[in-house]
TORTIPA-112006 format. One record per residue: x, y, z of N, C-alpha, C in turn. Coordinates in Angstrom, 1 decimal, always signed. Layout:
<recs>
+--------+--------+--------+--------+--------+--------+--------+--------+--------+
|     nX |     nY |     nZ |    caX |    caY |    caZ |     cX |     cY |     cZ |
+--------+--------+--------+--------+--------+--------+--------+--------+--------+
|      X |      Y |      Z |      X |      Y |      Z |      X |      Y |      Z |
...
+--------+--------+--------+--------+--------+--------+--------+--------+--------+
</recs>
This chain:
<recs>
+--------+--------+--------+--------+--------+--------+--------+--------+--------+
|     nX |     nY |     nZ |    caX |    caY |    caZ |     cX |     cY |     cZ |
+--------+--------+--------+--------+--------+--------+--------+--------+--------+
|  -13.6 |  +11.4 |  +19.8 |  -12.5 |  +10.6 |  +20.3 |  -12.0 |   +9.7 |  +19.2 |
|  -10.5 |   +9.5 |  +19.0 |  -10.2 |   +8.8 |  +18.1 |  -10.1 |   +7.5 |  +18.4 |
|  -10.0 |   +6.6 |  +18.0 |   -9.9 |   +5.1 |  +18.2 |   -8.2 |   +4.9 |  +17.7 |
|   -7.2 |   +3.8 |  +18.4 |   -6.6 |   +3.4 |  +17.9 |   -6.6 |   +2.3 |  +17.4 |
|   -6.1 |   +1.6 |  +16.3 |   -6.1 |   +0.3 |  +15.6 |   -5.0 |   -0.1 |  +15.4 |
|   -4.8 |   -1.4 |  +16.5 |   -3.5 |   -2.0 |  +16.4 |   -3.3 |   -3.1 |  +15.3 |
|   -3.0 |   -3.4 |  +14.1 |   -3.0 |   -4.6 |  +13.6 |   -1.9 |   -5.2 |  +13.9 |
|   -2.0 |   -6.6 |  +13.5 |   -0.7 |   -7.2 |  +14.0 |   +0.7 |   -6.5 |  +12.6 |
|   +0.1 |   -6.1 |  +12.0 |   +1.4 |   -5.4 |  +10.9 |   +1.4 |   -4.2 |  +11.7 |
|   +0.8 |   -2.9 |  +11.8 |   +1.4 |   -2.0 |  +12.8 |   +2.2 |   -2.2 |  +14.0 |
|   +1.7 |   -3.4 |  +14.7 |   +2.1 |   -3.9 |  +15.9 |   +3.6 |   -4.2 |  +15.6 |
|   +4.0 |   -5.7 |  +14.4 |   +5.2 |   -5.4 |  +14.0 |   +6.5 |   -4.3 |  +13.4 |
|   +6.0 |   -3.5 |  +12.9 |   +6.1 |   -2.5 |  +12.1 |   +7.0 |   -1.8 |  +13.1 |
|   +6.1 |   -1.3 |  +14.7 |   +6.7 |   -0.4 |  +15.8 |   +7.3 |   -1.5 |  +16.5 |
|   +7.5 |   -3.0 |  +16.7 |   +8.2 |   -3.0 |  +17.5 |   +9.9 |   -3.6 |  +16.6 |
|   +9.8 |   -3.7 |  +15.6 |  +10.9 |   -3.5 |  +14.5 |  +11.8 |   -2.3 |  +14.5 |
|  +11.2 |   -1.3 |  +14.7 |  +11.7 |   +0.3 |  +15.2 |  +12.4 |   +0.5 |  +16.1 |
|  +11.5 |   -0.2 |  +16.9 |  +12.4 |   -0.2 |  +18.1 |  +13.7 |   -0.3 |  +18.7 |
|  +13.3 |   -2.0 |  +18.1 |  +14.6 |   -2.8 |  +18.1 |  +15.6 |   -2.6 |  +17.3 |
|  +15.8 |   -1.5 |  +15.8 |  +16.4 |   -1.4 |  +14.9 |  +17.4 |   +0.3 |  +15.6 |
|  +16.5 |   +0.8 |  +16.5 |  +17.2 |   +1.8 |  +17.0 |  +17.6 |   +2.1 |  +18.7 |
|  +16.8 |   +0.9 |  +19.5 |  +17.4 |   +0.6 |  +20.7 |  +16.4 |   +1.4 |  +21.4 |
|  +17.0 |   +0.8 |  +23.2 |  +15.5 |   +1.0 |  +23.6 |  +15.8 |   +2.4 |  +23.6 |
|  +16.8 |   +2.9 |  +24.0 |  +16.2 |   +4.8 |  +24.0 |  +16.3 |   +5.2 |  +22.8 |
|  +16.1 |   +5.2 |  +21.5 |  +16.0 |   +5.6 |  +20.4 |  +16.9 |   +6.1 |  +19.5 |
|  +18.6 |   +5.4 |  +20.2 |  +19.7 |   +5.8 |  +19.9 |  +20.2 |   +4.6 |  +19.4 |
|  +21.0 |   +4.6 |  +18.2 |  +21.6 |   +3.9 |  +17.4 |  +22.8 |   +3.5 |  +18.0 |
|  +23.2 |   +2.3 |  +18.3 |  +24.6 |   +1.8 |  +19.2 |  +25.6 |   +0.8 |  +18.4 |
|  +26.9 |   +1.2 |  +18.4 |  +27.3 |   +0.7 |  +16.9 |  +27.6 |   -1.3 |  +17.4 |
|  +27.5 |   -1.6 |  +16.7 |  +28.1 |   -3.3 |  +16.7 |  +28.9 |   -3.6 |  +17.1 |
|  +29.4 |   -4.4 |  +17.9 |  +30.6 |   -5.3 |  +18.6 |  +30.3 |   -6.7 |  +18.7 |
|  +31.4 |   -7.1 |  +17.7 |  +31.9 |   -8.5 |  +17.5 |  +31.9 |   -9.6 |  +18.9 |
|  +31.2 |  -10.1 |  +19.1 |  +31.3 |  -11.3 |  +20.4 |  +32.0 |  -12.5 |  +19.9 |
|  +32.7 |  -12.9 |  +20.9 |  +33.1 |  -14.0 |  +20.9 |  +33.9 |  -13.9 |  +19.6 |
|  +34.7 |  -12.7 |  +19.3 |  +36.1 |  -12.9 |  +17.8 |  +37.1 |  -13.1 |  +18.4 |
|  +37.7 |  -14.4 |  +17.5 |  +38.5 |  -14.9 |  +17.8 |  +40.3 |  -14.4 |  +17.3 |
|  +40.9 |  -14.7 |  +17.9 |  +42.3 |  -14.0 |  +17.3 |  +42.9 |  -14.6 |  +16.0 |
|  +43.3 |  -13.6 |  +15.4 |  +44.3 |  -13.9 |  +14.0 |  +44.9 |  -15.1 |  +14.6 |
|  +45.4 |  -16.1 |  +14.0 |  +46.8 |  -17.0 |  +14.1 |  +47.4 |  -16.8 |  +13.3 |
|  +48.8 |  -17.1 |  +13.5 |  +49.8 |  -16.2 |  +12.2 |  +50.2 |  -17.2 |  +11.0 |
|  +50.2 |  -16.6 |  +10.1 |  +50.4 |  -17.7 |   +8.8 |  +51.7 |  -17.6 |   +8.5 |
|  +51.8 |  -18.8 |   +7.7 |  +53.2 |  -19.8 |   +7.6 |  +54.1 |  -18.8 |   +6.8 |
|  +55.2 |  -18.6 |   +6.4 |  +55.9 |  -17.3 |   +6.1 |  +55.9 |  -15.9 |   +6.6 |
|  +54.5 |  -15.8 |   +7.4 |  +54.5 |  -14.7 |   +8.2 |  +55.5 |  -13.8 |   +8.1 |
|  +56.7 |  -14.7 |   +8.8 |  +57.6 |  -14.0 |  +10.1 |  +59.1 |  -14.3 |   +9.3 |
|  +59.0 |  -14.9 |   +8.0 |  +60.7 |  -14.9 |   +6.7 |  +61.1 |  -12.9 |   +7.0 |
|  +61.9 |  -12.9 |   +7.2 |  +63.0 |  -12.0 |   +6.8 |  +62.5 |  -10.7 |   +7.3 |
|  +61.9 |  -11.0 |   +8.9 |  +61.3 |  -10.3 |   +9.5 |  +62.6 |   -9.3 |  +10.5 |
|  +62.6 |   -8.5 |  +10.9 |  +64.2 |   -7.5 |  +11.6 |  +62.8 |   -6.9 |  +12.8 |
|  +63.6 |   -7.5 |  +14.2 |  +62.4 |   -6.8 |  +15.3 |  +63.1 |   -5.1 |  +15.5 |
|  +62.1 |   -4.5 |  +16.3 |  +62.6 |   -3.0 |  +16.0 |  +62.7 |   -2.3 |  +14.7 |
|  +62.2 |   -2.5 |  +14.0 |  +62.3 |   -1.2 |  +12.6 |  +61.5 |   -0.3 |  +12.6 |
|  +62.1 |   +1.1 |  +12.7 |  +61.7 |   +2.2 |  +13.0 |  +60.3 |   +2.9 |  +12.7 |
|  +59.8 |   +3.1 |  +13.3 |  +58.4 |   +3.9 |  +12.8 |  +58.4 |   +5.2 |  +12.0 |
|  +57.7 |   +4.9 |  +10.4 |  +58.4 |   +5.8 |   +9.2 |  +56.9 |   +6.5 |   +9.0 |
|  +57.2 |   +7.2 |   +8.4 |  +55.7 |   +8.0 |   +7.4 |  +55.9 |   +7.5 |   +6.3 |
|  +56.4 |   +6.7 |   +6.0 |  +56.5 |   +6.2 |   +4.6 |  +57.6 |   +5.4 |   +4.4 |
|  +57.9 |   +4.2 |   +3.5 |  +58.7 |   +3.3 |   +3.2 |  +59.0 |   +3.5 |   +1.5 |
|  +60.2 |   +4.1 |   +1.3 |  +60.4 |   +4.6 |   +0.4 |  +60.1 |   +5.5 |   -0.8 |
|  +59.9 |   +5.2 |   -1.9 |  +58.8 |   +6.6 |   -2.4 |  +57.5 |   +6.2 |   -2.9 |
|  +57.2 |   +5.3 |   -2.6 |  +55.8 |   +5.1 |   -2.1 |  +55.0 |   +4.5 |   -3.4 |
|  +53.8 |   +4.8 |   -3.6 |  +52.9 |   +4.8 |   -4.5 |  +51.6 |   +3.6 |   -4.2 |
|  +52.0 |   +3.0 |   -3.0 |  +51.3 |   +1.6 |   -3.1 |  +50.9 |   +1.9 |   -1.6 |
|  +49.6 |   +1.0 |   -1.2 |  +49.8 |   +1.3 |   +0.2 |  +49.3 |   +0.4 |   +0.9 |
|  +49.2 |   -0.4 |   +2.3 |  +49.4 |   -1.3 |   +2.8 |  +48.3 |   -0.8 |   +3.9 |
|  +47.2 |   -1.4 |   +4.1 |  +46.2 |   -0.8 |   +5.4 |  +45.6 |   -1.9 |   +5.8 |
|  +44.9 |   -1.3 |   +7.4 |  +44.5 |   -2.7 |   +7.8 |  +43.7 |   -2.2 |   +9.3 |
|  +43.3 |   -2.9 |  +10.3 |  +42.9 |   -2.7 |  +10.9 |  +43.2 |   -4.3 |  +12.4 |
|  +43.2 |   -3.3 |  +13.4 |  +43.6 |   -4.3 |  +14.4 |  +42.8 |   -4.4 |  +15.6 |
|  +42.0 |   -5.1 |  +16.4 |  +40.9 |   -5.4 |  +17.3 |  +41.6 |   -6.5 |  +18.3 |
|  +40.6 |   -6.0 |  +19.4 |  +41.2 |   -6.9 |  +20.3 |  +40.4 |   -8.5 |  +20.1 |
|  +40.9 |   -9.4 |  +20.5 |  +40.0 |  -10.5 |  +20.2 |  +38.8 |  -10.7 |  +21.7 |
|  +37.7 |  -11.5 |  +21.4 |  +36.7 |  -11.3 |  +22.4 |  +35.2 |  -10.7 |  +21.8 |
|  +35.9 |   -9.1 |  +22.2 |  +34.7 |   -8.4 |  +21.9 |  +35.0 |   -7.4 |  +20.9 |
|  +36.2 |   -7.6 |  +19.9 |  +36.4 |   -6.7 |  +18.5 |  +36.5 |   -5.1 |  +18.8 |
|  +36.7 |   -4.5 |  +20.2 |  +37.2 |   -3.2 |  +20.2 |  +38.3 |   -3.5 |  +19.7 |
|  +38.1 |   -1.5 |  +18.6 |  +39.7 |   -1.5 |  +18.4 |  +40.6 |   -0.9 |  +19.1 |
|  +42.0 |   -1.4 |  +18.7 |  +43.1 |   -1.5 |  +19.4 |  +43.8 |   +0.2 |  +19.3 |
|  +43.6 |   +1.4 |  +19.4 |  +44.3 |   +2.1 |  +18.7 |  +46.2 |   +2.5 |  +19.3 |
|  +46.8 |   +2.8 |  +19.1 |  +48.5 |   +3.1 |  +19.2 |  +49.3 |   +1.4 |  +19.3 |
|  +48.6 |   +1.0 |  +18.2 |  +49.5 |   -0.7 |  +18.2 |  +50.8 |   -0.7 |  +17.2 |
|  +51.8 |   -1.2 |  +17.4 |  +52.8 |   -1.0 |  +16.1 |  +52.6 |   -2.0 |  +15.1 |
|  +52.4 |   -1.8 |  +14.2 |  +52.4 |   -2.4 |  +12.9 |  +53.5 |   -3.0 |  +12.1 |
|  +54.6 |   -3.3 |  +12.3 |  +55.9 |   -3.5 |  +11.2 |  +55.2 |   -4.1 |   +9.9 |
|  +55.9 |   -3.4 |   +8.7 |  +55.2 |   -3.7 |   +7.4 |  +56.5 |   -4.0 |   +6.4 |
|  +56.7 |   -5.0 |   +5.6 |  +57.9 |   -5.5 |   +4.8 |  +57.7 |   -5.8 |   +3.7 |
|  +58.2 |   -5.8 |   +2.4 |  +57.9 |   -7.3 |   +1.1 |  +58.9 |   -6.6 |   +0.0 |
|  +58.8 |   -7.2 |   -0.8 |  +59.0 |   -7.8 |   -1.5 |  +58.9 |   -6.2 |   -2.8 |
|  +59.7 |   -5.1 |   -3.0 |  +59.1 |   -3.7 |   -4.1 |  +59.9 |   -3.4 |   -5.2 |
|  +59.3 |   -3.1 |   -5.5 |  +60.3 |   -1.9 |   -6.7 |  +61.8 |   -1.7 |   -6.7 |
|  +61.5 |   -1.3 |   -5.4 |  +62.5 |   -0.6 |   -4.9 |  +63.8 |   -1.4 |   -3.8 |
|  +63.5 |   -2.7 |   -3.3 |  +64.1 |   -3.4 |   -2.9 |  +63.4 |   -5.0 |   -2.6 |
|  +64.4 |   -5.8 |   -1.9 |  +63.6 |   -6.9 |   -1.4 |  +63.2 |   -7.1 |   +0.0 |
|  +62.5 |   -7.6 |   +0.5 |  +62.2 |   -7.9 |   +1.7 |  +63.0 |   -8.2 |   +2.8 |
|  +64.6 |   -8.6 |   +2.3 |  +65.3 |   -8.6 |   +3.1 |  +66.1 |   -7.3 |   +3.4 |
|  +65.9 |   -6.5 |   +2.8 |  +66.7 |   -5.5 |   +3.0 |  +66.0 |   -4.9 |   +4.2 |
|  +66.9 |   -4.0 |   +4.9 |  +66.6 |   -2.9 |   +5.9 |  +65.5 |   -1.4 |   +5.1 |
|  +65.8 |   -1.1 |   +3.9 |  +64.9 |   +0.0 |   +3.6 |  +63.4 |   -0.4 |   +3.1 |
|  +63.5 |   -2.1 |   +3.0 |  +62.1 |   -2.5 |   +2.8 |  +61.5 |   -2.6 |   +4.0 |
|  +61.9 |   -2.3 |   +5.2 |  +61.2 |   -3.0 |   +6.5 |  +60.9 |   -1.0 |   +6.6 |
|  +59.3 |   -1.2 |   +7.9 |  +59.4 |   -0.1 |   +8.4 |  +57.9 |   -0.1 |   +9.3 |
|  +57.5 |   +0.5 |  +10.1 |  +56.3 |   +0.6 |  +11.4 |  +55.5 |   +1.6 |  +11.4 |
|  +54.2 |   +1.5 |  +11.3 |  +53.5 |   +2.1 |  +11.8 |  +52.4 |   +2.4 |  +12.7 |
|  +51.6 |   +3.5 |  +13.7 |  +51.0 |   +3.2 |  +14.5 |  +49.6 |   +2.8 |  +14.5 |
|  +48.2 |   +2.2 |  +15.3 |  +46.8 |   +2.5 |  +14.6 |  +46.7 |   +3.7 |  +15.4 |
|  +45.0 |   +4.3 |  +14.6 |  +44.9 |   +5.6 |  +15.0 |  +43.7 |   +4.9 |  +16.2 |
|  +42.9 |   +6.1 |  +16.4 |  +42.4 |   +6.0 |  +17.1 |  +40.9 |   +4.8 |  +17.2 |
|  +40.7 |   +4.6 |  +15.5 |  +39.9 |   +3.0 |  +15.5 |  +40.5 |   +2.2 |  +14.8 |
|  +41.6 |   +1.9 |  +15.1 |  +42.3 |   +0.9 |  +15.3 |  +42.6 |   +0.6 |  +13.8 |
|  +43.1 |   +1.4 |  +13.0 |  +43.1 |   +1.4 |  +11.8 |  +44.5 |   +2.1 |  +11.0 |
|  +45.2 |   +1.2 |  +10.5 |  +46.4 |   +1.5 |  +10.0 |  +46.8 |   +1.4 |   +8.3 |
|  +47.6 |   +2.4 |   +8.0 |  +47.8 |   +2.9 |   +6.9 |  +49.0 |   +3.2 |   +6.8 |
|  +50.0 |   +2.5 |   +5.3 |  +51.2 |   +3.2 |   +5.2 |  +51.9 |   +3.0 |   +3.8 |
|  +52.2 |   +4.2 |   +3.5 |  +52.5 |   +4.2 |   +1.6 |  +53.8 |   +3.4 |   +2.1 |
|  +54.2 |   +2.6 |   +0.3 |  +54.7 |   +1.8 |   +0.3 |  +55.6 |   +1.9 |   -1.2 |
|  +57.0 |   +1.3 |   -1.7 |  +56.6 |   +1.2 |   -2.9 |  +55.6 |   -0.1 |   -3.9 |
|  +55.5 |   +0.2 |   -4.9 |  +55.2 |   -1.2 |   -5.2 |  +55.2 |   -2.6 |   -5.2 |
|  +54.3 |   -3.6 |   -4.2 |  +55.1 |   -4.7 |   -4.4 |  +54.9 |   -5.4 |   -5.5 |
|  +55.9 |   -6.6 |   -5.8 |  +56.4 |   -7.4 |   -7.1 |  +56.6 |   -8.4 |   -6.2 |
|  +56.4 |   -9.7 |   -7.6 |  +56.1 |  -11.2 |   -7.2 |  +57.7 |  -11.4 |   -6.2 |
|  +57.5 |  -12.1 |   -5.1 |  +58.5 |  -13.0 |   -5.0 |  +58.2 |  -14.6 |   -4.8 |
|  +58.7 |  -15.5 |   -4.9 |  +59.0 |  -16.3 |   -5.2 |  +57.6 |  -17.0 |   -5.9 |
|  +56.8 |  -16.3 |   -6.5 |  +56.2 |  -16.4 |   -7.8 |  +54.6 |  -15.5 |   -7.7 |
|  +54.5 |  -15.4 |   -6.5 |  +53.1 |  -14.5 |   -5.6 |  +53.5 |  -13.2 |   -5.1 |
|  +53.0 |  -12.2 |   -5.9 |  +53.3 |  -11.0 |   -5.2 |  +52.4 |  -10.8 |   -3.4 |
|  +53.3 |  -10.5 |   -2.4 |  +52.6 |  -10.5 |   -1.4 |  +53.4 |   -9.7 |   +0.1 |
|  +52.7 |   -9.7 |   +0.7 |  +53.6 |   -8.4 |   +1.7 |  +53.4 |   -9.0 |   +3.3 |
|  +54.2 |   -8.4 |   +4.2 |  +54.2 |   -9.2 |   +5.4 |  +54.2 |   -8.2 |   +6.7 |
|  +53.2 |   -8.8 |   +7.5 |  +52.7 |   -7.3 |   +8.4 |  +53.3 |   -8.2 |   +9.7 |
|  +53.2 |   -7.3 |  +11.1 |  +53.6 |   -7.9 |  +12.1 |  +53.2 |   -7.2 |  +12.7 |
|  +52.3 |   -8.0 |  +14.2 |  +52.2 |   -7.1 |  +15.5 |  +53.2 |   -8.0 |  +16.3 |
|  +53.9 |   -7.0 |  +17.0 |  +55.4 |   -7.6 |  +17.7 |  +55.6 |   -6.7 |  +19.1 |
|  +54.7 |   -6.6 |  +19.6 |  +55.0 |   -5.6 |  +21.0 |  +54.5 |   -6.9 |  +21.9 |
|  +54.5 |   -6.2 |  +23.3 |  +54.3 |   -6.7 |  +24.7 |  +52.8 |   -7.3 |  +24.9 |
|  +52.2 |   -6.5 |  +24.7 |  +50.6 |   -6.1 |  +25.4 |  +49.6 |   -7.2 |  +24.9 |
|  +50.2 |   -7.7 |  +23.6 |  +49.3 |   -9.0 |  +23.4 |  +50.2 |   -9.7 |  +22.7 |
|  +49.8 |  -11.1 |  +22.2 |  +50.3 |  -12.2 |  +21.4 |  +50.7 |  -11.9 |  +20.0 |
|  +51.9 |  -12.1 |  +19.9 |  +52.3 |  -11.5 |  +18.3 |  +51.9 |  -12.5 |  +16.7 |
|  +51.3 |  -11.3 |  +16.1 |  +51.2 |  -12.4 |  +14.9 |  +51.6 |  -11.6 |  +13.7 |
|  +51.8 |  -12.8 |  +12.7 |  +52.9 |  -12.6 |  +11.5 |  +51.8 |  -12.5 |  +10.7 |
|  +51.3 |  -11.9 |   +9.5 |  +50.6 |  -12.4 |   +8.2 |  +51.9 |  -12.1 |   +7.1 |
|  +50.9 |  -12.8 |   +6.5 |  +51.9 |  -12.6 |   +5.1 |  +50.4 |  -12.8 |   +3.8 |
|  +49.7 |  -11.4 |   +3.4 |  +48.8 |  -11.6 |   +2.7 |  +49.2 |  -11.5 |   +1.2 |
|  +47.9 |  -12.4 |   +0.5 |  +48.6 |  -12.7 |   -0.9 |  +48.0 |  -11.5 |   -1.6 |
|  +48.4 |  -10.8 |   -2.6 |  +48.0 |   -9.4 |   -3.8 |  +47.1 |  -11.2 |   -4.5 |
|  +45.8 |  -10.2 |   -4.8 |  +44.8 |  -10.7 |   -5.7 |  +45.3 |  -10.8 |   -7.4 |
|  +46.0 |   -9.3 |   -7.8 |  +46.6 |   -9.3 |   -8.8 |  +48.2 |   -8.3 |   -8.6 |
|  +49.0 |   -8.8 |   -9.3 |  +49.8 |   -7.9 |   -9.9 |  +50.0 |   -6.5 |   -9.7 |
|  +49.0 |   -5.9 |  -10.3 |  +48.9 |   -4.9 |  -11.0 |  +48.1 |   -4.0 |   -9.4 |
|  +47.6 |   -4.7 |   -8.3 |  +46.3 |   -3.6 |   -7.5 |  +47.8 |   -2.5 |   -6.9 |
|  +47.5 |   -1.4 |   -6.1 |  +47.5 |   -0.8 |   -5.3 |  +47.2 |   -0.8 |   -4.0 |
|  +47.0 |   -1.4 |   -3.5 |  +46.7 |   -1.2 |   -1.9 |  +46.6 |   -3.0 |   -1.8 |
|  +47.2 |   -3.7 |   -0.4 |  +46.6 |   -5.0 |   +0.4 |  +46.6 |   -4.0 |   +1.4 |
|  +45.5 |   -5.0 |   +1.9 |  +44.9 |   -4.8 |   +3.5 |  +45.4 |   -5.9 |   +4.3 |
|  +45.5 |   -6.0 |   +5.2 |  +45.3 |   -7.1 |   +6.4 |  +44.5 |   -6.6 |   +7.4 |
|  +44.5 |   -7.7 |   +8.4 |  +43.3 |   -7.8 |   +9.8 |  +43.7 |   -8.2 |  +10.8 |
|  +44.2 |   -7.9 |  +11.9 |  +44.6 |   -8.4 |  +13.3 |  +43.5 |   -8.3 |  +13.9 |
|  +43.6 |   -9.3 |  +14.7 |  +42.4 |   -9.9 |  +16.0 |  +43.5 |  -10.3 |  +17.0 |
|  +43.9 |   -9.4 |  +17.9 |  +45.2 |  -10.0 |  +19.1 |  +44.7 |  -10.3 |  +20.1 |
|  +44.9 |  -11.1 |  +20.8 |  +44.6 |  -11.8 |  +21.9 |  +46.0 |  -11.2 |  +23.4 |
|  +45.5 |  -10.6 |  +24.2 |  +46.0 |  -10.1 |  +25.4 |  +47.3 |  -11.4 |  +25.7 |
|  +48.2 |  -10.6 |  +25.9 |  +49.9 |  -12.0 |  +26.1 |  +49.3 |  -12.6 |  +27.8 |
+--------+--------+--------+--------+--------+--------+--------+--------+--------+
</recs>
């Protein structure tokens, strides 16, 4: 007959296991409690046009604009939210009509959209997103490029139900 020997390190060891893979031994992914909603920052919403069409692309591109959108509370994502995306490119300014343009999230809540390059305006290169529909509280960012020179800003929505 074999003996078992519990030490208190074995003992820890299995009940660490446990808890690291849940009680039925399935892995359950993480949700955000208690996340609170984006609030929209100051320029947000400059030389914003409601309704701009949902594009596969904002002109010939090279740069790209991604991000991801959750509901606030419990951080499920949001997926088919509209995105309007603007600034400041290459190719135009932020006020123009061919600089504005939308796109949808996919299915985790996660949005993507080539862009051309943006360039400093009024001395900060920086680009300006919008959630502008019904279903929740609208908010403006307007995030700052780290440098000049990157390729891709991201932003983050956290919406709060209207």
């Amino acid at each position: 007959m074999t003996d078992v020997l519990f030490t208190r390190r074995t003992l820890l060891a299995a009940s660490g296991a446990a808890v690291a893979t849940g009680a039925a031994g399935l892995s359950v992914p993480a949700r955000a409690q208690g996340l609170a909603p984006t609030p929209s920052m100051r320029g947000g919403s400059n030389n914003y046009r409601p309704g701009a069409p949902i594009v596969d692309r904002i002109g010939g591109g090279g740069f790209w604009m991604t991000g991801t959108v959750r509901r606030a509370g419990d951080g499920a994502p949001l997926p088919g939210q509209r995105i309007q995306i603007w600034a400041h490119t290459t190719e135009g300014h932020e006020r123009d009509p061919q600089s504005h343009g939308a796109t949808l999230t996919d299915a985790n809540g996660e949005f993507r959209l080539e862009m051309p390059q943006i360039v400093p305006a009024f001395g900060q290169p920086h680009g300006h997103l919008a959630y502008d529909d019904d279903a929740f509280e609208t908010v403006f960012l307007r995030p700052i490029m780290a440098r000049r020179s990157d390729k891709t800003l991201s932003a983050h929505f956290v919406l709060q139900p209207a």
